[in-house]
N, C-alpha and C positions, 0 to 999 in steps of 0.2 A: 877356665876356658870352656863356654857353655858347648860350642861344634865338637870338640875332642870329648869332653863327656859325654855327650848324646854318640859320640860314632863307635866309643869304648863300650857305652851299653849297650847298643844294639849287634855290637860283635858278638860281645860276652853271653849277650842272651841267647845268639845262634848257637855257639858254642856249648853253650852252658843248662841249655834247653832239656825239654824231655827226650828222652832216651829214646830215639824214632832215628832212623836213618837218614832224614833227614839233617839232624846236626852233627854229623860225621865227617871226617876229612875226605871223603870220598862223594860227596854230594855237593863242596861248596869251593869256590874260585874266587878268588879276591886282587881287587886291584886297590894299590894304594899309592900314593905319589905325593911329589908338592905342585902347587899352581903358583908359579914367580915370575915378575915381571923379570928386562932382561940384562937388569941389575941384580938381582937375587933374591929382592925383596919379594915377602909374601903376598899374596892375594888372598885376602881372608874371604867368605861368605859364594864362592862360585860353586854353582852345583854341577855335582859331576854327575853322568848319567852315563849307564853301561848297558847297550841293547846286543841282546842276542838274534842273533840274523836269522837263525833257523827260525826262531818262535814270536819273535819279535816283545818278547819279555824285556820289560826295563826294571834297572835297577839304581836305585840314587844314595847320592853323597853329599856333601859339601865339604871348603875347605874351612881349615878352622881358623885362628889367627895365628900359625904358623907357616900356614897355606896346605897343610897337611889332608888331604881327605883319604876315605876308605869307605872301598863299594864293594859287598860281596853278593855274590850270584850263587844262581843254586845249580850246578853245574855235576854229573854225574859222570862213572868212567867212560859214558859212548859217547861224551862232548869233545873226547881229545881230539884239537885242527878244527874246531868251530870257531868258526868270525866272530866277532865282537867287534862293536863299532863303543867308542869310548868318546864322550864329549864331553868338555868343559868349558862351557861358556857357547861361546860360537864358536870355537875351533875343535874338530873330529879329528879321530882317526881310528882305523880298525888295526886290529890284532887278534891275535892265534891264540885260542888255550891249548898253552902247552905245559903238558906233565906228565909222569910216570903212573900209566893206570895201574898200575901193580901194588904202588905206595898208596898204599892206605894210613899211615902213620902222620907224613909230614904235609903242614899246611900247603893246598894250592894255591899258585898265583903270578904275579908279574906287579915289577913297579913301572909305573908311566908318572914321570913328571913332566909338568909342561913348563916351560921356558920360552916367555915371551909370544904365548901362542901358538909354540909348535911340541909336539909330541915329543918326548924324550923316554925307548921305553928303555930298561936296566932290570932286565928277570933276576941277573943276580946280583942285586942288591935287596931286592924282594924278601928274603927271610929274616934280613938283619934289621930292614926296615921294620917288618911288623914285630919279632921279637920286642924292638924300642918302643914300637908302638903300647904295646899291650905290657909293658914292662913298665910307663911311667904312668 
């Protein structure tokens, strides 16, 4: 699956990067979801795009042939309750970074899958999602 390898590398390499503050769990916010029609079925190849409303930084995805995508942003602790506006396809919607700026250890983020064109978010299902993620 060429989408899920390109969005596993580019994780991995945020992650996995040179040793700068930048690739720390304290710098980055991730969203990740599925895009399904609204039968269940996947939507492969939609890019997802995540703008931050303070700066109006964007950040991109696509889904893969699971319909799986992941966007991550460079989000620091004075981001916590920043807008985010998330779109896939033609259909938006904003959401809140929310997390514990104390936690420096565990992955940030929120899952947003979309269903039929409308927003579905699920923060916690968020860690078990990307766990799977980066686990297969």
């Amino acid at each position: 699956m060429p989408g899920k390898s390109a969005g596993l590398l580019a994780f991995l390499l945020l992650i996995a990067g040179p040793a700068s503050t930048e690739h720390e769990v304290a710098y980055r916010y991730t969203v990740i979801g599925y895009v399904e029609d609204a039968r269940g079925r996947p939507h492969p190849g939609v890019i997802v795009e995540l703008v931050r409303q303070k700066t109006g930084y964007t950040y991109l995805g696509a889904s893969d042939a699971s319909g799986l995508y992941v966007v991550t942003a460079r989000l620091g602790d004075e981001s916590l309750g920043e807008r985010l506006r998330l779109q896939a396809g033609a259909h938006g919607v904003e959401i809140t970074a929310r997390f514990d700026p104390a936690d420096h250890t565990r992955e940030r983020g929120t899952r947003v899958d979309w269903v039929a064109g409308k927003a579905v978010e699920r923060p916690g299902a968020f860690a078990t999602t990307l766990q799977r993620f980066l686990g297969e």
